[in-house]
N, C-alpha and C positions, 0 to 999 in steps of 0.2 A: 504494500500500500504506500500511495505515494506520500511526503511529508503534508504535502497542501488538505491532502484526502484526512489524514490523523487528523490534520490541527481542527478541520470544519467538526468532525465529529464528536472530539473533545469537545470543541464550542457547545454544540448541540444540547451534550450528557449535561452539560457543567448549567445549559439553561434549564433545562426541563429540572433540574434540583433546586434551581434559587425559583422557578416559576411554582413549584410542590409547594415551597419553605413559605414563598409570599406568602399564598392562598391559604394555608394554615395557618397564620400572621395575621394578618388581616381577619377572616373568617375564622377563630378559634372554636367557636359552636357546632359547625361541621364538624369537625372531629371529634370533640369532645361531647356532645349533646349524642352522638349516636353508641357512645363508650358507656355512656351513663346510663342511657338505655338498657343496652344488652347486661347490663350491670343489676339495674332494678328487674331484668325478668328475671336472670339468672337465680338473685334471692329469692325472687317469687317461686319461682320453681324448687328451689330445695325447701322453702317453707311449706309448701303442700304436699312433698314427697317425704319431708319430716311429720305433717300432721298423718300421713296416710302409713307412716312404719308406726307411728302410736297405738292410730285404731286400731292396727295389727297384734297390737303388744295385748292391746286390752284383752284377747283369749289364748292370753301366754299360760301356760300351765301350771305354773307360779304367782300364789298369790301377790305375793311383793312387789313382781313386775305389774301386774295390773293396776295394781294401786300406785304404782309410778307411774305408769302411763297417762291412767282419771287427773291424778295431778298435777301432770307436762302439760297436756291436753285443753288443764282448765285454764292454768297460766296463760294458754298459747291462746287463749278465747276462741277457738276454732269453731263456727257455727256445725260444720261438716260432722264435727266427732257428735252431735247431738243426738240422734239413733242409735249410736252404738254405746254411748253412755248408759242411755234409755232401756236397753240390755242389759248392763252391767248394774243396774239396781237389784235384780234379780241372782244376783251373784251370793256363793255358799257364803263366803268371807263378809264379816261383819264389816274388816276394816275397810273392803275394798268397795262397799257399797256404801259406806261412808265418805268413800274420796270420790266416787263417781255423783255421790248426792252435791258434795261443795263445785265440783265442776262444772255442775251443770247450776248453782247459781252463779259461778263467776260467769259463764258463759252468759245469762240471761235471757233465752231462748224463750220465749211462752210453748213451744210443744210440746217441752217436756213438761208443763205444768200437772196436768194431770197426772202422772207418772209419778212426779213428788208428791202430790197430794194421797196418791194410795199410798205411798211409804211410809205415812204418817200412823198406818197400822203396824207396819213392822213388828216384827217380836223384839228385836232390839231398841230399848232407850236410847241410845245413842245415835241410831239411823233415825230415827222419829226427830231426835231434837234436831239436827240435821236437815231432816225435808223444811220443817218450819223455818227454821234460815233462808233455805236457798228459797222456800216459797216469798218471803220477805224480800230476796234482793229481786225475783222475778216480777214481784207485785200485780199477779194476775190474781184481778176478781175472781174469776171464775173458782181459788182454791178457797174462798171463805167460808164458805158452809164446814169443810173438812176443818180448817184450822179452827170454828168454833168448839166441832166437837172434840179438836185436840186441848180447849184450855180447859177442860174435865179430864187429861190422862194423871193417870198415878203417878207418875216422874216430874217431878217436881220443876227438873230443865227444859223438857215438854211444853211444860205449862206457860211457862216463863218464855220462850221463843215463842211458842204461839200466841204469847197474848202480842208481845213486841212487833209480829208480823203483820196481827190485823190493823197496828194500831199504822204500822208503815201501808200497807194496801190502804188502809182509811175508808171503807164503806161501813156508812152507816147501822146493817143492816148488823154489826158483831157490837151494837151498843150493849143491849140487854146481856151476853153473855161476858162483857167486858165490866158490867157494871156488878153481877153475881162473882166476876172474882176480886171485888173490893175487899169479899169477905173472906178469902182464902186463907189456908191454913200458914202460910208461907209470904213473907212480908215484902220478898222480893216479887214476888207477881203480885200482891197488891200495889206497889210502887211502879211496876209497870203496868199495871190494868190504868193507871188515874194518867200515866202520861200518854199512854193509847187514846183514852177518850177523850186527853185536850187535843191531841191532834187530830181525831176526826172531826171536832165541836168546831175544831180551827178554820177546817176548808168543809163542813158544811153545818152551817149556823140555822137553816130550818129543822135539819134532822137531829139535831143536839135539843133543838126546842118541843119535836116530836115526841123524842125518847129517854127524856130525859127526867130522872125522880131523884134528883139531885138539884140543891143549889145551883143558880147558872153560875160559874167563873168570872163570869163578866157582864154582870146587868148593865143596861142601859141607861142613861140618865129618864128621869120627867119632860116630859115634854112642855114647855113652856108656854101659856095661853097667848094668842096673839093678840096685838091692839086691834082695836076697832077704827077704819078708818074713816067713818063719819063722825067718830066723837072726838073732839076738839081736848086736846090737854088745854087744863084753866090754870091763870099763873100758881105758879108753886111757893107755899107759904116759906118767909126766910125763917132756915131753920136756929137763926140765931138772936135773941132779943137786942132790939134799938134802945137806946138810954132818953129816958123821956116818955118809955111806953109806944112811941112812934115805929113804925116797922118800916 
């Protein structure tokens, strides 16, 4: 190759690298906006291939593992694991039906609402006290009827989260059994029954006046007669004596 042939094609090389360097220079977001991309999918994709080896975990043959898993799971708020949580209430291990009941109120899901609200039978105290929490951080109506008939269980922590639950749900409609455990045997759920029912009185002040056999908290002033606006005020006597007798 001749010398003249080299030197053009060097030129060439040596433009198309300072022409690459500009336009990466100039326009840094071309290349970096499409990096940061493939970046954000990339996490996205091991975040869902990480939720998806949990749910797996969950009918690991080891209770331990499954009870890690319920608790990765809950951390990780994955709506997806909520089915398979919903399973694993059902589970022989007391602990692990414990960590799938807290998962699934971190999660916050209303499907599983139902679901917690049966486990509020449970044979175990401690899966009962459990549903009442996570029915609490759910705060679906629809589990009040269950949670009233949980502030009558024997378990005293039972009692005590379900009454705190209805008072966080706030329908009305757990007045009456909210007002029956003022008299409990247990002074912590009466302390929580009276903060239950200022919070529902709080967000609804018809129904507090409905169902209510209690002093109200917060009466309302007299209402103050108004003037009459065709009667004329007559001058007003000085209420202070003139020297002389003179007013």
């Amino acid at each position: 190759m001749s010398p003249i042939a080299v030197f053009f094609r060097t030129l060439m090389k040596s433009s198309a690298i300072f022409l690459g360097a500009g336009v990466i220079f100039l326009h840094p977001s071309l290349d970096w906006s499409a990096g940061a991309s493939r970046g954000v999918t990339a996490q996205q994709d091991a975040r869902e291939a990480a939720v998806e080896g949990l749910i797996g975990a969950l009918k690991d043959p080891d209770a331990g593992v499954r009870r890690q898993a319920a608790h990765a799971l809950g951390e990780l708020r994955s709506n997806r694991a909520v089915p398979a949580l919903i399973e694993l209430l059902k589970d022989s291990a007391v602990e692990v039906r414990q960590h799938a009941m807290t998962a699934l109120g971190e999660i916050g899901d209303a499907r599983a609402a139902a679901a917690i609200a049966g486990a509020l039978k449970d044979t175990d105290p401690r899966v009962r006290s459990r549903a009442a929490g996570a029915l609490s951080e759910i705060g679906d109506k629809g589990a009040v009827d269950a949670l009233i008939a949980a502030v009558r269980d024997p378990n005293v922590e039972v009692r005590r989260r379900a009454v705190a639950a209805l008072g966080e749900i706030g329908d009305a409609r757990a007045l009456p059994a909210l007002t029956a455990a003022l008299k409990d045997e247990d002074a912590g759920v009466r302390r929580q029954a009276i903060a239950a029912i200022a919070e529902i009185s709080d967000g609804d002040e018809h129904a507090w006046r409905v169902h209510r056999n209690m002093p109200n908290p917060r009466p309302r002033p007299m209402p103050q007669p108004r003037p009459n606006p065709q009667v004329r005020p007559g001058p007003q006597p000085n209420a202070w004596p003139v020297a002389g007798g003179v007013r």
